[in-house]
C-alpha positions in Angstrom: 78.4 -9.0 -45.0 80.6 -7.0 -47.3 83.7 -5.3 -46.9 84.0 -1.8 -46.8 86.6 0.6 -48.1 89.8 -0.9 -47.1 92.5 1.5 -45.6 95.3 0.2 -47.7 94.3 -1.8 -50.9 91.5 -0.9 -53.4 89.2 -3.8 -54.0 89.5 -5.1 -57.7 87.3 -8.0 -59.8 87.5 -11.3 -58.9 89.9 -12.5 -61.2 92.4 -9.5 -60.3 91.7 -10.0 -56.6 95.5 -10.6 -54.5 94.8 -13.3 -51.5 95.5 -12.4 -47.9 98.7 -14.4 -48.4 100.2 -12.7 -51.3 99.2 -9.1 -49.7 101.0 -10.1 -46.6 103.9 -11.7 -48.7 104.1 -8.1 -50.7 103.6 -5.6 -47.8 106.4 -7.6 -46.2 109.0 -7.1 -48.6 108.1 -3.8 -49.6 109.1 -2.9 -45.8 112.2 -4.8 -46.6 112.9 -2.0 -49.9 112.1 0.5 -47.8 113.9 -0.5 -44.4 116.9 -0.7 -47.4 116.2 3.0 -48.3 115.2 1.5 -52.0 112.7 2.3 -54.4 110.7 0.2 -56.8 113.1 0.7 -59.7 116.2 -0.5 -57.7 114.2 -3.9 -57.3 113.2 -3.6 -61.2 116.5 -3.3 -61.9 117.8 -6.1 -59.9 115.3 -8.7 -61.0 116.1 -7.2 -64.9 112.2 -6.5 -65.1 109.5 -3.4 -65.3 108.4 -1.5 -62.5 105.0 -2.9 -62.5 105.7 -6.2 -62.1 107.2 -5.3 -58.4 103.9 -2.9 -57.4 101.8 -6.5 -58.1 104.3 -8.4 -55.8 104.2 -5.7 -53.1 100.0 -5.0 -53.9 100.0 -9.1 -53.7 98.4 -9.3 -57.7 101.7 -11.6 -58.5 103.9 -14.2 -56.7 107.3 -13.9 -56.7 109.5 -17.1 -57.7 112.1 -18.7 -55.1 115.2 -17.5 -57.3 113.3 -13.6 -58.0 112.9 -13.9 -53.8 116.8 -14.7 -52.8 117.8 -12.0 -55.1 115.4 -9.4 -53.9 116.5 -10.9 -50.5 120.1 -10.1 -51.2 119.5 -6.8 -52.3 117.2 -5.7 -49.0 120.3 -6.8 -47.0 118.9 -9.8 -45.7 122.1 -11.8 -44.3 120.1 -13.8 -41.7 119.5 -17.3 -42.8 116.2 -18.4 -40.5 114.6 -14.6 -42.0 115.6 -16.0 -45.0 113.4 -19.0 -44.5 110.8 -17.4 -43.2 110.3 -15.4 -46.4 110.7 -18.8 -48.3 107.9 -20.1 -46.7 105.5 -17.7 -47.1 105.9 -17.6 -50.4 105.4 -20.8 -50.3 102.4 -20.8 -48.4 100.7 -18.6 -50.7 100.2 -21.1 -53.4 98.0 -23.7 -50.1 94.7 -24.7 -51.2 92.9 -24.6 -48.1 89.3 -26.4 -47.4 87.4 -23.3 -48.7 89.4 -23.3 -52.1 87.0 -25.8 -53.4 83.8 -23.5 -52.7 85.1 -21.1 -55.2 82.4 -18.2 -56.1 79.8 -19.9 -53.7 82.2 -18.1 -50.7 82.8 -14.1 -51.2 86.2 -13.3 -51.7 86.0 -11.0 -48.3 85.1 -14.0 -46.5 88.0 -16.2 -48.0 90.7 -13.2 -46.6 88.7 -14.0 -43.5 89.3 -17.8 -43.2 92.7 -17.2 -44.0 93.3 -15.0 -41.5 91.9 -17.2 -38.6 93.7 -20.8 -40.2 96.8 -18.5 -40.5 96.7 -17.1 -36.5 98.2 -18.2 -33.5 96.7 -15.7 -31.6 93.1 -14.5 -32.1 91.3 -11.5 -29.8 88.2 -10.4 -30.4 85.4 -8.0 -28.9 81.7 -8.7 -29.7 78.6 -6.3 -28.5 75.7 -7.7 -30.4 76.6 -11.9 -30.9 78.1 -14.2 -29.9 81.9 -14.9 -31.9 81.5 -17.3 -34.9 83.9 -19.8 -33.3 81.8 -20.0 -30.4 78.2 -20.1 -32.2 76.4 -23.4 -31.8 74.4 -24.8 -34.7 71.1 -24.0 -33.4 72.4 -20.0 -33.2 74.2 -19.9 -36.2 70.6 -21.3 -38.5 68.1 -19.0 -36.4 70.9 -15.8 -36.8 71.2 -16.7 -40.4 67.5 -17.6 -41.7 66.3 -14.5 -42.1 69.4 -12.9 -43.9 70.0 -15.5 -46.9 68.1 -18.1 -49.0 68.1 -21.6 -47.6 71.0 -22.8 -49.7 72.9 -19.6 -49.1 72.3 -20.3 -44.9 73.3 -23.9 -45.3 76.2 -22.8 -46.6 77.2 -20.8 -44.3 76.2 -22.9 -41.3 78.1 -25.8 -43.0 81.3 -22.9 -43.5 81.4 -21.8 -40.2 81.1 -25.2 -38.5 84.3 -26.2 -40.0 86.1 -22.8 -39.1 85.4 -24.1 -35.5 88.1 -26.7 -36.1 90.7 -24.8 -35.7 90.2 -24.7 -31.5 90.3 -28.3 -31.7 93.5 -28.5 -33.8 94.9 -26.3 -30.9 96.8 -24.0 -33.2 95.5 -20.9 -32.0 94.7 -19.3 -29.0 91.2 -17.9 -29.0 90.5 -14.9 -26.1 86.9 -13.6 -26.4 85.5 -10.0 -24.5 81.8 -10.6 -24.9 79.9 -7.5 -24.1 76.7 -8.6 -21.3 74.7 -7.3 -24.6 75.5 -10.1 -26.6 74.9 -12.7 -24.0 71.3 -11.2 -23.4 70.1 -10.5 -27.0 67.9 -13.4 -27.5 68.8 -15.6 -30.9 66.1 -18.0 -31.9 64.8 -18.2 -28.6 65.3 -19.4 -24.9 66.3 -23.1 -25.3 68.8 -22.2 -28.3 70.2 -19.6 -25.7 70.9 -21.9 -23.0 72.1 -24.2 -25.2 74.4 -21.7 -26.4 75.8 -20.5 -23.0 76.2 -24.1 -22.1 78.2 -24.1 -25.5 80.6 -21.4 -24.2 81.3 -22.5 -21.0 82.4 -25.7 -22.1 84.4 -24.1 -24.8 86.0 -22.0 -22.5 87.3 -25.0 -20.3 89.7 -25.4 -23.4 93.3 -24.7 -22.8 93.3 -22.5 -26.2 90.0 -20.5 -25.2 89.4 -17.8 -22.8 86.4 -15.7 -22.5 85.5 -12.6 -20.8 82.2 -10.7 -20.1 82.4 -7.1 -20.1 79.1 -6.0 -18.1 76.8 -3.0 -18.7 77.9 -1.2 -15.3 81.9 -1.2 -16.6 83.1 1.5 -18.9 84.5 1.9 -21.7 85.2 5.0 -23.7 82.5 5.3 -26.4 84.9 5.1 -29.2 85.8 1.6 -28.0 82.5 -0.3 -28.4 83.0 -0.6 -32.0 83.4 -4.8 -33.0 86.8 -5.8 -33.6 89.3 -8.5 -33.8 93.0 -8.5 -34.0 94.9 -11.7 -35.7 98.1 -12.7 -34.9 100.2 -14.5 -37.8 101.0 -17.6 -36.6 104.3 -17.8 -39.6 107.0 -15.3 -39.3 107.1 -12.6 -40.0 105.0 -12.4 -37.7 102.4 -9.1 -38.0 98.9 -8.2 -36.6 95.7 -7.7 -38.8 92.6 -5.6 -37.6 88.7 -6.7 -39.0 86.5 -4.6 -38.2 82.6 -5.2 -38.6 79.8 -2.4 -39.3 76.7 -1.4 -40.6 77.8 -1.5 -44.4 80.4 -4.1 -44.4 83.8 -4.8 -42.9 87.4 -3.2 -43.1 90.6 -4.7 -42.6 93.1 -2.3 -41.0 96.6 -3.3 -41.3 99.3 0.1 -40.9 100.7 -0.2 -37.3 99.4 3.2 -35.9 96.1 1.9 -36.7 96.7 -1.8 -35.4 98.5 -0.3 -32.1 95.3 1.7 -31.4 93.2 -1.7 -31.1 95.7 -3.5 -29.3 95.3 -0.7 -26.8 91.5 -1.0 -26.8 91.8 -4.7 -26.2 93.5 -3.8 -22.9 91.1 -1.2 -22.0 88.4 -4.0 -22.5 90.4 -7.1 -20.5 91.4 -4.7 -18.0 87.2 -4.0 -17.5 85.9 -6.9 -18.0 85.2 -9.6 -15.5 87.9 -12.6 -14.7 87.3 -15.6 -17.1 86.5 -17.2 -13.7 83.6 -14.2 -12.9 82.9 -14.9 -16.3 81.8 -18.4 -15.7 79.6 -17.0 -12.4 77.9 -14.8 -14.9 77.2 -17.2 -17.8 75.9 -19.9 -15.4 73.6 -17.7 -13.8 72.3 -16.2 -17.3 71.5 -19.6 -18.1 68.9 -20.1 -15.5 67.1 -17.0 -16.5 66.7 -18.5 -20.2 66.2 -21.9 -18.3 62.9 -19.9 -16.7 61.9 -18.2 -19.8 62.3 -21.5 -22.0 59.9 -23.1 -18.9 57.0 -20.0 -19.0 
């Protein structure tokens, strides 16, 4: 699925197109200028350079070299030596060729931000109303979701993709908490015996230190605004900072100014707060899986 309109970049070709990691590097210091009260030609000025090379460092377009960094550093009034570092190493970090690097145009570039975003987290939430969370998918439910959406080749591919994004529970690097709606645990995915292998799939998952899940059943509410798939990453590198994906009909957004992100984070409390215990949770799964235990036996 595609991206939508993003709230604050514009989509550009492929070969223009900034990674998550260099738009996080770039929205970071420009909130450095302007915490400093700067505008774009003070930097210009400092680095001896044009205007437009700073917007494609702030837009993420360009990196920034280590000496360009301690001088734009020094002029943001950046005295203390661990922020220092932090900044070092996420310009750093934005040069990593990660496992997906390889896959080049075979993987959209949407779904590249994506990957970065859950290696790059310590802290993952998300809310699901139709399926189950990709991390949580078995094989089985990820090939009969997928089949009917994209050539064979294209599936594989995906299957093979999102098996390996499911490493990053095992490394125990980030914490995964999960509000399933009761409707994605009853919408029926390739049929009865791939659905109780798939609960089976989650509860053991969810015996993880790293994992949590929650089931948020039909008789709890929510306000209607809230039912809209979401999940919020937390960076795992400082500066630390929250993203927002958001799936729909037409393709995906990524939200990332802080009066947007602070309205999610409050969702995400309005949907823990409603949703069973991860130990009701359990109660519920286990007894969903003997009703697709009886319909896998009719």
């Amino acid at each position: 699925m595609l991206w939508g309109q993003p709230t604050m970049m514009t989509r550009m070709a492929h070969s223009e197109m900034p990674t998550m990691r260099s738009r996080r590097l770039g929205s970071e210091l420009k909130r450095l200028r302007e915490r400093a009260g700067l505008n774009m030609g003070d930097a210009a000025r400092e680095l001896q350079s044009g205007q437009p090379k700073i917007s494609k460092i702030e837009s993420g377009q360009q990196g920034i070299r280590p000496l360009d960094l301690d001088h734009l550093l020094n002029l943001y009034g950046v005295e203390d030596e661990e922020e220092r570092q932090n900044f070092r190493q996420l310009a750093k970090h934005v040069r990593t060729l990660d496992w997906w690097s390889a896959q080049g145009p075979l993987l959209h570039d949407d779904l590249k931000d994506y990957l970065t975003l859950e290696t790059d987290s310590s802290l993952i939430r998300t809310y699901e109303t139709q399926l189950m969370p990709g991390l949580l998918q078995t094989e089985h439910y990820m090939s009969a979701l997928l089949q009917h959406h994209y050539a064979d080749e294209e599936a594989r591919l995906m299957v093979e993709t999102r098996r390996k994004r499911q490493g990053v529970l095992d490394e125990g690097t980030v914490h995964l908490r999960a509000v399933l709606d009761a409707s994605a645990l009853h919408s029926t995915v390739g049929g009865a015996e791939i659905m109780v292998e798939q609960m089976e799939h989650v509860l053991t998952t969810s015996r993880h230190r790293n994992v949590d899940v929650q089931v948020l059943p039909q008789r709890r509410s929510v306000t209607p605004d809230q039912y809209v798939p979401y999940t919020i990453f937390t960076m795992r590198q400082a500066p630390t900072a929250d993203y927002v994906w958001l799936e729909h009909l037409s393709g995906s957004t990524l939200l990332e100014r802080e009066p947007h992100v602070q309205r999610y984070r409050r969702a995400w409390d309005d949907h823990t707060a409603a949703a069973l215990s991860p130990r009701e949770s359990t109660v519920y799964i286990r007894k969903l899986i003997e009703e697709y235990r009886a319909q896998a036996e009719e």
